[in-house]
C-alpha positions as CSV (number, residue, x, y, z in Angstrom):
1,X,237.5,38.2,257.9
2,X,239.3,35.3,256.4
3,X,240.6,34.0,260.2
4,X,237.8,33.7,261.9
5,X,234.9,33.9,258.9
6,X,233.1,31.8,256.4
7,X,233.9,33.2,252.4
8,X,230.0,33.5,252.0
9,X,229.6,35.6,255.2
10,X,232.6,37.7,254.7
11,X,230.8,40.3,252.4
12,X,227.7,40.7,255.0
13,X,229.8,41.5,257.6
14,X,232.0,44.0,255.9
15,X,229.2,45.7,254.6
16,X,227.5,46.7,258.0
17,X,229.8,48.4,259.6
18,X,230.2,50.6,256.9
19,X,226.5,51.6,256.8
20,X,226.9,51.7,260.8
21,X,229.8,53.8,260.5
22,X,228.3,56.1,257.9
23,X,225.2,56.5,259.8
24,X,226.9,57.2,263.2
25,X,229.2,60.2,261.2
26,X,226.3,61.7,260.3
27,X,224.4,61.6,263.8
28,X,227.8,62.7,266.0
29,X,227.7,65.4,262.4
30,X,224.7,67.2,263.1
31,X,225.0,66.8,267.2
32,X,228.7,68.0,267.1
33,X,227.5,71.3,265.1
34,X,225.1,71.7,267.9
35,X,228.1,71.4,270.2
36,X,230.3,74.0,268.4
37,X,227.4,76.4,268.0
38,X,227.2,76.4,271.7
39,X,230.5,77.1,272.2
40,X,230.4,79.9,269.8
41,X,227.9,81.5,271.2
42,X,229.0,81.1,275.2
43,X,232.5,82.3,273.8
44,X,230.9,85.1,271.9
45,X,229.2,86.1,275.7
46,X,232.7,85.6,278.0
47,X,233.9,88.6,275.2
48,X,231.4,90.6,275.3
49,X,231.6,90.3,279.2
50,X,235.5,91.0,278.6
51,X,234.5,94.2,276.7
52,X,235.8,92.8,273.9
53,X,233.0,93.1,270.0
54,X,232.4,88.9,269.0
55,X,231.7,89.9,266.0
56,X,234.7,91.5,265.6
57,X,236.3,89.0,267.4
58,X,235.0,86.0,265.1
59,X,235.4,87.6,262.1
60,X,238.8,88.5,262.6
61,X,239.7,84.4,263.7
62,X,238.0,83.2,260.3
63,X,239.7,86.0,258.2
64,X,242.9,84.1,260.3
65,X,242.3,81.0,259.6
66,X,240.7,80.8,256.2
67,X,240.4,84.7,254.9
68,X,243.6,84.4,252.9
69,X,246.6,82.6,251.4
70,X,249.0,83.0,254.2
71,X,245.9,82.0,256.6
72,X,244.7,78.8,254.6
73,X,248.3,77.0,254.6
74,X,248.1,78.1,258.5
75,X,245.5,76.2,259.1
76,X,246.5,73.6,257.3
77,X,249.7,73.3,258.6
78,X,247.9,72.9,261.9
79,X,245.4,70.8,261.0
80,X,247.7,68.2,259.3
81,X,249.5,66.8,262.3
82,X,246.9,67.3,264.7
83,X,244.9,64.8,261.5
84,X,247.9,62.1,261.8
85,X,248.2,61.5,265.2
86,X,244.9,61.5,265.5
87,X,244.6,58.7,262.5
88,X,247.4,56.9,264.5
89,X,245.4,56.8,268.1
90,X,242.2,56.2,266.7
91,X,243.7,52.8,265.5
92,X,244.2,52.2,269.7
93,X,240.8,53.6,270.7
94,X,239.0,51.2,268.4
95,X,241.2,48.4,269.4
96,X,239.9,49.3,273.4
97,X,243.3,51.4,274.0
98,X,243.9,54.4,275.3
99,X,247.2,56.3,274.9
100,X,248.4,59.3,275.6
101,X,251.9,59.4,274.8
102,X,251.6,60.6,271.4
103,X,253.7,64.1,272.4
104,X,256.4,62.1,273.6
105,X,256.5,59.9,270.4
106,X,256.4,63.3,268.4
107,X,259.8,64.5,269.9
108,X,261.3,60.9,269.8
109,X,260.3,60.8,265.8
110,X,261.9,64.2,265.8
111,X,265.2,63.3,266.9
112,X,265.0,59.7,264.9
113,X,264.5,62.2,262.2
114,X,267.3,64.6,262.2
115,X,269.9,61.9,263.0
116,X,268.6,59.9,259.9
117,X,268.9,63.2,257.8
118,X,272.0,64.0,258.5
119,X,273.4,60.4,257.9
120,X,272.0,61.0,254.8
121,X,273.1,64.7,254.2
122,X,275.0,63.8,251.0
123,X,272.8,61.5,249.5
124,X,269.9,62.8,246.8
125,X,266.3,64.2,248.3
126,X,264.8,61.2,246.9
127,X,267.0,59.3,249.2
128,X,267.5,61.5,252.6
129,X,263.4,62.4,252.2
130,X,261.7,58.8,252.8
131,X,264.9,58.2,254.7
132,X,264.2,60.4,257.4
133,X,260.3,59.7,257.4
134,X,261.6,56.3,258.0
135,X,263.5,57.5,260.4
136,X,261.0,59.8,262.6
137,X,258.3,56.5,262.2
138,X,260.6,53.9,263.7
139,X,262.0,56.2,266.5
140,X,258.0,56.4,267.3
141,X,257.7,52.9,267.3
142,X,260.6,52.5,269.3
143,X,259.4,55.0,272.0
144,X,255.9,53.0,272.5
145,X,257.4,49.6,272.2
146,X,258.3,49.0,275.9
147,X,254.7,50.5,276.7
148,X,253.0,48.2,274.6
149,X,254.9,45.0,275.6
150,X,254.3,46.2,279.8
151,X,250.1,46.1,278.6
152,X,250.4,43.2,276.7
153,X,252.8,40.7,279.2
154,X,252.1,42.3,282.1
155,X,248.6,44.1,282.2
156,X,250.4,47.7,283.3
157,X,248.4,50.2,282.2
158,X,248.9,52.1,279.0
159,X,247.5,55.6,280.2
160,X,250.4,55.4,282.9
161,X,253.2,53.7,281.3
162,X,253.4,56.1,277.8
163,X,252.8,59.4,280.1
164,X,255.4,58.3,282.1
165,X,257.3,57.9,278.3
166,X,256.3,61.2,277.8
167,X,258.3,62.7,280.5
168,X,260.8,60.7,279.4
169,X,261.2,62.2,275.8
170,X,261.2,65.4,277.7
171,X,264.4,64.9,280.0
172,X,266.0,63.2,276.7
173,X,265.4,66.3,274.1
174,X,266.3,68.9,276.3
175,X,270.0,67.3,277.4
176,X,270.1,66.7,273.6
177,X,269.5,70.0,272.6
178,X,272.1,71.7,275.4
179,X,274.5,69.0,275.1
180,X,275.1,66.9,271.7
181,X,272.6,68.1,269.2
182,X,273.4,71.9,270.1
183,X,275.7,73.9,267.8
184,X,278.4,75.9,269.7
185,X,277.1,79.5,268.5
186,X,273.4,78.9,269.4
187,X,272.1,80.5,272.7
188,X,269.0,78.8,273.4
189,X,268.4,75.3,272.9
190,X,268.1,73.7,269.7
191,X,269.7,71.4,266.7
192,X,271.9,72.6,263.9
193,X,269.3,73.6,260.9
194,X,268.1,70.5,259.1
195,X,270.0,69.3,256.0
196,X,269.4,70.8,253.2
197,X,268.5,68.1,250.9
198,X,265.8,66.9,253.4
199,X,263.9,69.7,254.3
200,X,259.7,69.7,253.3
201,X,259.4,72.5,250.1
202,X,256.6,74.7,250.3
203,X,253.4,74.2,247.9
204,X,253.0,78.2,248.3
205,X,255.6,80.2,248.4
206,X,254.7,82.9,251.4
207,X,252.9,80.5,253.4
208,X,253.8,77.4,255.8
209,X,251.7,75.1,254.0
210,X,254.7,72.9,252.8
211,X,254.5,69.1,251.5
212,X,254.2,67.3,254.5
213,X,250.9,68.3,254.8
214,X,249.9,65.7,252.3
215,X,251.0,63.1,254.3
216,X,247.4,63.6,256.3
217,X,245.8,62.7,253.3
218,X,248.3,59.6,252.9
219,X,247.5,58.4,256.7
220,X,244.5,59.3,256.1
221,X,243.6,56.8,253.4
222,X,245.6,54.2,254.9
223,X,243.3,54.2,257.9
224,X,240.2,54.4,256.3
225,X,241.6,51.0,254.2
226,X,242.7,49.6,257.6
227,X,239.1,49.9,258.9
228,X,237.7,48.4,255.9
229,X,240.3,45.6,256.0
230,X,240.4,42.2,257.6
231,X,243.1,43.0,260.2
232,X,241.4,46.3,261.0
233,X,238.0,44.6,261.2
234,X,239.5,41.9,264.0
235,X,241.2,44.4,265.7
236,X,238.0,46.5,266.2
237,X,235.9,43.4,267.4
238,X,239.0,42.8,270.3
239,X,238.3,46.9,271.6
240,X,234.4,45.9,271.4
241,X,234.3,42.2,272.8
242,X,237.9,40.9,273.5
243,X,236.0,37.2,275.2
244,X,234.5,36.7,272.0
245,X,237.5,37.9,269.6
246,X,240.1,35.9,271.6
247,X,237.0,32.6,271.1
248,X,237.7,33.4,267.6
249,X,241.5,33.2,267.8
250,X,242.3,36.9,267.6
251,X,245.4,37.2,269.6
252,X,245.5,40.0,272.5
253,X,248.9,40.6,272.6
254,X,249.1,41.3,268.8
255,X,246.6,43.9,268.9
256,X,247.9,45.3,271.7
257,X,251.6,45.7,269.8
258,X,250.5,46.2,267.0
259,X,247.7,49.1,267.2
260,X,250.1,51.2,269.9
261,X,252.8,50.8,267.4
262,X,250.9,51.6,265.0
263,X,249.7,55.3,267.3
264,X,253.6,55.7,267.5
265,X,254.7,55.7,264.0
266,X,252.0,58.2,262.8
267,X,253.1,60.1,265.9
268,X,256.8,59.8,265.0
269,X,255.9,60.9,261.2
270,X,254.7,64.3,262.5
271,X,258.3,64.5,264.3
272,X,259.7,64.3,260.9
273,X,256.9,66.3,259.4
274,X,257.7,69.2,262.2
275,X,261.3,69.1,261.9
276,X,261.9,69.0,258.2
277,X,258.8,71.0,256.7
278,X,257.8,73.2,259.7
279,X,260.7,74.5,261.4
280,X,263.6,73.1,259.7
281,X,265.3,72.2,263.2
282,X,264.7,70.4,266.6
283,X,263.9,72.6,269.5
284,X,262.8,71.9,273.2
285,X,259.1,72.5,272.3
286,X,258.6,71.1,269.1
287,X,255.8,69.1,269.5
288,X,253.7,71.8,271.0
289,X,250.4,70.2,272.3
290,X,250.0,68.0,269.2
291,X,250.5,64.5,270.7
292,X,247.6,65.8,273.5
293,X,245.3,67.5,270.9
294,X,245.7,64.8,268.8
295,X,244.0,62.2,271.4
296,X,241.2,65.0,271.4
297,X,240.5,65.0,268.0
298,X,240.3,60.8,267.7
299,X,238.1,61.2,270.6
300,X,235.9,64.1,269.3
301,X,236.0,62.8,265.4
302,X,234.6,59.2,267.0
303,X,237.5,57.1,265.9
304,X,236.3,57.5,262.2
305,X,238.3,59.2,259.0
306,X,235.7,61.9,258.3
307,X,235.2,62.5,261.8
308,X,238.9,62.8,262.9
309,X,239.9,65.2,259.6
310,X,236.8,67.8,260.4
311,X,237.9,67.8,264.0
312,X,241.2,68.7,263.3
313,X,240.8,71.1,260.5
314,X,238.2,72.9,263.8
315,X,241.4,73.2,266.5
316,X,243.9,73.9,263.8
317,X,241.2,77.1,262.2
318,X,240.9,77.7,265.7
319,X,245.0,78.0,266.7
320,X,245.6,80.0,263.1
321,X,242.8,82.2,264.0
322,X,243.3,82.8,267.7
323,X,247.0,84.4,266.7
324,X,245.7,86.2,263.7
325,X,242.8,87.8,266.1
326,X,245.7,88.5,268.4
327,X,247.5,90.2,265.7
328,X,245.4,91.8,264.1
329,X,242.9,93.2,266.9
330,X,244.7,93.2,270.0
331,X,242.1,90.3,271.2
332,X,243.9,87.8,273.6
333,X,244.7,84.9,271.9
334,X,243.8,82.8,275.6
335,X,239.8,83.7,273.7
336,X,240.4,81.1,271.3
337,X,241.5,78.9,273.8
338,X,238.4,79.6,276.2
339,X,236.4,78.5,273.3
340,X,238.6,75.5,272.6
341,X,238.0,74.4,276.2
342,X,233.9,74.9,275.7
343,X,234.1,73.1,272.7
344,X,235.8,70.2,275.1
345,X,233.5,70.2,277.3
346,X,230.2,69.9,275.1
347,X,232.1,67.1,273.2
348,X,232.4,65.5,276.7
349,X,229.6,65.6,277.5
350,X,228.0,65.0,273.9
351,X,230.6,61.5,273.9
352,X,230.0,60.8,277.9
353,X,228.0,57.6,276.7
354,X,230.8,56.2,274.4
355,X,233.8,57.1,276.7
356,X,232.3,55.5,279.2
357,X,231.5,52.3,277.1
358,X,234.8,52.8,276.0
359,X,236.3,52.9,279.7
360,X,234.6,49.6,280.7
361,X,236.0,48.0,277.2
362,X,239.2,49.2,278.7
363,X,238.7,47.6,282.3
364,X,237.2,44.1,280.4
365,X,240.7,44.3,278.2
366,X,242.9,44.8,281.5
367,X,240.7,42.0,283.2
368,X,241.3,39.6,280.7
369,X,244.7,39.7,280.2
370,X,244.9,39.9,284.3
371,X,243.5,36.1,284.1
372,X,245.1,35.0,281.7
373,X,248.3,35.9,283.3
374,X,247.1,34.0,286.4
């Protein structure tokens, strides 16, 4: 870290925590298998309970999620948001913040979005394309700013502040979409259809797997540069030991700005992502549960690249194949819930040690900057 350490000690550094890191992704590996065979198999009992065949059951969710073309790009289309907000908050969590206002952010990047698109509804896709993305990232930004500055000059809690944001984006969508985003003839309420010359093509044609999907793979090497980097490596010693990283002249209130703006751009980008590739509109519930589910998958993937792409390629299998089962067999979908929720709670208590290290980081941070202020 060329701030706050010696050229000849630089290397050393940056070399351990990527044997750390690549040791601790293959230990939460093998225990978070264990976790999801447990789940299976306590899932696979409530069915068989409900009268309901597991094998049946499981075979028609995997022929849902990865048993064809149609399924694969359903999956994928799941997984890939669920991948960049979970990218986005994993840059907070190893900074020592939590925040869980990604699904407001989402809708706010929607909207930033579709206004940027259709100011840009006669220019070229090359134009109106990165236009928008801008768009959906900034409106993200902009939705976590006034969170970020309440931690960072006045200690208010994060957790609070960006659910209460949250609720915000809520009230602001739905007067948007039955007031000035909602064309005449529509019933229910939604945006006119996104501009033509910004919507997300499809890689294959029958399928929802369309081009935004790559940008997980974008954020996804961005972060794992970030963590490798300088800036990232400061920013991770602040979440671990903010006495000692302020000592070194890491400032607080930069890392605070900085890695919740950071959460809320990648969150905004799936806005755009949902809007123009997805649906090719705005509606009321357009971020779904993505913004909540993708806090779960940085917590459950450990704040690390590998860990958060394998835990969202397991919820968004899971979603594909719980409505393909429901389809298909007449299963209730609500299964592959139940087994979403016992894969929950083994993570919990698998990560109870960490998110309570994590929680005490937390505390340290708000005690910190609560003397400071004094």
């Amino acid at each position: 870290m060329t701030d706050v350490v010696a050229d000849g000690e630089q290397g050393e550094i940056e070399d351990a925590p990527t044997g750390t890191e690549e040791r601790s992704f293959t230990t939460s590996l093998s225990t978070s298998s264990l976790a999801v065979l447990i789940a299976v198999v306590v899932g696979g009992l409530i069915m068989l309970f409900s009268g309901e065949n597991p094998l049946t059951a499981y075979g028609a969710m995997l022929d849902g999620a990865f048993g064809s073309k149609f399924a694969l790009g359903e999956t994928l289309s799941r997984a890939a948001p669920l991948a960049i907000v979970g990218y986005g908050t994993a840059v907070a969590l190893r900074a020592g913040l939590i925040t869980i206002g990604a699904q407001g952010q989402v809708v706010a990047g929607a909207i930033g979005a579709l206004l940027t698109a259709q100011f840009f509804e006669t220019a070229p896709s090359a134009v109106a394309i990165p236009a928008a993305a801008i768009g959906g990232a900034l409106f993200g930004m902009a939705w976590v700013l006034i969170p970020a500055m309440l931690r960072a000059y006045f200690s208010v809690n994060e957790i609070l502040s960006t659910l209460l944001f949250t609720e915000f984006a809520a009230l602001l969508i739905e007067y948007l979409l039955n007031n000035p985003l909602k064309p005449p003839t529509a019933i229910t309420p939604q945006s006119d259809p996104y501009p033509d010359n910004g919507i997300l093509g499809l890689v294959i044609d029958g399928t929802r797997f369309h081009t935004g999907v790559f940008a997980a793979v974008i954020i996804g090497l961005a972060f794992i540069w970030w963590v490798r980097s300088d800036r990232g490596f400061s920013y991770d010693l602040y979440g671990e030991n903010p006495n000692l990283a302020q000592s070194l002249g890491i400032s607080s209130n930069r890392v605070i700005i900085n890695s919740l703006l950071i959460s809320g751009a990648t969150a905004g980008l799936v806005g755009w992502i949902q809007a123009a590739g997805l649906l090719q509109r705005v509606y009321v519930g357009i971020a779904s549960d993505i913004g909540f589910f993708g806090l779960v998958v940085a917590f459950l993937g450990g704040a690390t690249a590998g860990g958060v792409l394998v835990a969202a390629l397991l919820f968004g299998a899971l979603q594909a194949g719980g409505l393909a089962m429901q389809s298909s067999e007449g299963i209730p979908a609500s299964l592959s819930d139940i087994i979403q929720a016992l894969l929950l709670l083994g993570f919990s208590i698998r990560y109870a040690p960490q998110i309570v290290r994590l929680t005490r980081g937390v505390m340290a941070n708000f005690t910190l900057v609560g003397r400071r202020r004094r």
